[in-house]
Wavefront OBJ file of the C-alpha trace (Angstrom):
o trace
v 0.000 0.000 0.000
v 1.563 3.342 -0.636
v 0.737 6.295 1.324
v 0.636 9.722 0.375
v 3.865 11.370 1.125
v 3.171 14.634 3.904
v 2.677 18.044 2.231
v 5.991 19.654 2.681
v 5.373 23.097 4.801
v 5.389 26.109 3.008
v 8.744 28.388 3.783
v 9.045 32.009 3.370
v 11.349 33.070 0.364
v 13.049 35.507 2.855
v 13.464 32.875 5.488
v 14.715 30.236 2.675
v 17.152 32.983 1.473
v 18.294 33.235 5.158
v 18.424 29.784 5.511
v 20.785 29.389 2.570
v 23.256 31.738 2.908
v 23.397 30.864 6.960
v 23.874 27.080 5.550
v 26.547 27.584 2.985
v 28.646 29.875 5.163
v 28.623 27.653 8.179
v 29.585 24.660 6.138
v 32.423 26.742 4.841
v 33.804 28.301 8.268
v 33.214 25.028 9.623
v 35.544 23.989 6.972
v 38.151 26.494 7.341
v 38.038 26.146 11.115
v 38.915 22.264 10.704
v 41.632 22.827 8.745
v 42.999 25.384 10.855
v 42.534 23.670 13.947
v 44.473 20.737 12.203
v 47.190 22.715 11.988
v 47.089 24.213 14.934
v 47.981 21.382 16.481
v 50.134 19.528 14.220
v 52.452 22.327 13.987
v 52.313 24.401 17.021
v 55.706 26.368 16.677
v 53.886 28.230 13.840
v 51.444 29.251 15.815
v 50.711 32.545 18.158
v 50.510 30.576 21.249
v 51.923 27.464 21.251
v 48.212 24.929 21.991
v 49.775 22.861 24.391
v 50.658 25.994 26.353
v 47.210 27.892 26.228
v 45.365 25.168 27.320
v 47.455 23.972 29.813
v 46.922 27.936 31.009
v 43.447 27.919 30.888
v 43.145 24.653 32.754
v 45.211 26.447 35.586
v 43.274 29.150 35.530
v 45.670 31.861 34.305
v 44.935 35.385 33.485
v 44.226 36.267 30.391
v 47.727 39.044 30.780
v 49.434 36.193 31.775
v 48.634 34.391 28.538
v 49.006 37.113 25.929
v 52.548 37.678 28.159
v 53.936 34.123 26.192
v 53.195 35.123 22.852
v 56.664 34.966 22.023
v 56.981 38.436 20.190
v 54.295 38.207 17.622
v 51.915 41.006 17.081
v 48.569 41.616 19.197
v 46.803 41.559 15.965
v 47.960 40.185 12.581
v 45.104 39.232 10.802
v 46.314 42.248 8.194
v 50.056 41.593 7.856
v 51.888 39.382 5.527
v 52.123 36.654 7.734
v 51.611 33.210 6.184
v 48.317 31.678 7.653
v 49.050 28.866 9.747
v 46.673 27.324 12.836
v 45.453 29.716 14.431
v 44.901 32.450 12.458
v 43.072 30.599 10.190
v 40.778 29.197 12.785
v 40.119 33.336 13.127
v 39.447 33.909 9.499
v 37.177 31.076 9.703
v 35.098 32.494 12.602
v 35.373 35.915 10.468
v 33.953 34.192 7.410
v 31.018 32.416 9.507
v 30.611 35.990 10.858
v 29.964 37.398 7.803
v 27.487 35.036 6.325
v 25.101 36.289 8.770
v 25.759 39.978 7.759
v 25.059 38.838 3.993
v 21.872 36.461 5.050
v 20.586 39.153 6.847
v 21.214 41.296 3.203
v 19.750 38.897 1.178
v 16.766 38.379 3.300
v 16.450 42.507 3.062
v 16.127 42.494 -0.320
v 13.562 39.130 -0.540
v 11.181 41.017 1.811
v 11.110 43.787 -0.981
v 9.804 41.444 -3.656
v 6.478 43.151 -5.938
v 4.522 39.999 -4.882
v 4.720 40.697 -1.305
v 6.136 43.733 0.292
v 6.753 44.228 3.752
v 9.300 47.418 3.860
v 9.507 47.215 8.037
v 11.088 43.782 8.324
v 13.472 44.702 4.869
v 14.368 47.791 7.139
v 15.171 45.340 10.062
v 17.133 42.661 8.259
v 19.302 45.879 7.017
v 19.902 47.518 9.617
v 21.188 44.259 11.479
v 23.058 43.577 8.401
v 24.771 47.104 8.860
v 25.493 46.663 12.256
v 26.910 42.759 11.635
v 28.921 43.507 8.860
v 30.208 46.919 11.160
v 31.411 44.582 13.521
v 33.281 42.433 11.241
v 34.565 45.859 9.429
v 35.882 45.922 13.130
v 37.369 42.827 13.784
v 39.613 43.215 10.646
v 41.267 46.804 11.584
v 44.627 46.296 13.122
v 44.497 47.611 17.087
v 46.567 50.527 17.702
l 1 2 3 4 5 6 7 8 9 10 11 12 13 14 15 16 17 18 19 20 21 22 23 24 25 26 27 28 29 30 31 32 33 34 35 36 37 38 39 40 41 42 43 44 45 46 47 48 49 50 51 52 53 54 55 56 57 58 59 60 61 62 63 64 65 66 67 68 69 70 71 72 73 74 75 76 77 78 79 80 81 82 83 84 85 86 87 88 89 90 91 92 93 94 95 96 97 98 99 100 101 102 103 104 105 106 107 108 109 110 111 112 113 114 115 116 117 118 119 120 121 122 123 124 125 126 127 128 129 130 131 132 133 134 135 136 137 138 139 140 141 142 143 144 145 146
């Protein structure tokens, strides 16, 4: 006997647009971050902090002064220099890039709520302005600190 398969629900084109963008970012930091963390640990003298160290140091329960103080001479920040991308700053480029999906899904669901079909101009306002504010914070995150 074969039963009728369920209806499948119907899904907002703003909230599949979300949905997609959110989906193919994630799967991409996720990606990134993998890789990175690979590294990270397979070659830890190329890192910032060596892992081994940091976690040890968190498990004690150091400060976080006391951590940044072993960083062996490296920059605060080098997410902008020439430096070659090894463990951990690719895990941060990953976070970055998951970061910034959400800025662009909350873009693309901005402009789906302004379809002709069905406008609705105060949630396309909303989904901007978080998109602004997201993708100000990431403009943030990839300044150098003074």
């Amino acid at each position: 006997m074969n039963t009728p398969a369920a209806p499948r629900p119907w899904i907002p084109a703003a909230h599949y647009a979300y949905g997609r963008v959110i989906y193919a970012f994630s799967m991409a930091s996720a990606f990134v971050c993998t890789i990175g963390l690979y590294l990270a640990v397979a070659f830890p003298e190329r890192n910032r902090l060596d892992p081994r160290h940091l976690f040890a140091g968190l498990w004690k329960g150091q400060a976080p002064a006391e951590l940044w103080a072993a960083d062996r001479g490296f920059s605060r920040t080098y997410l902008g220099t020439a430096r070659p991308l090894y463990g951990d700053s690719l895990i941060q480029w990953g976070m970055l890039l998951g970061a910034g999906g959400v800025g662009l899904a909350f873009l693309a669901a901005s402009l789906v709520y302004l379809r002709r079909d069905r406008r609705e101009p105060l949630w396309s306002f909303l989904c901007f302005i978080s998109a602004l504010l997201v993708l100000a914070a990431l403009a943030g995150g990839l300044s150098p600190a003074a």
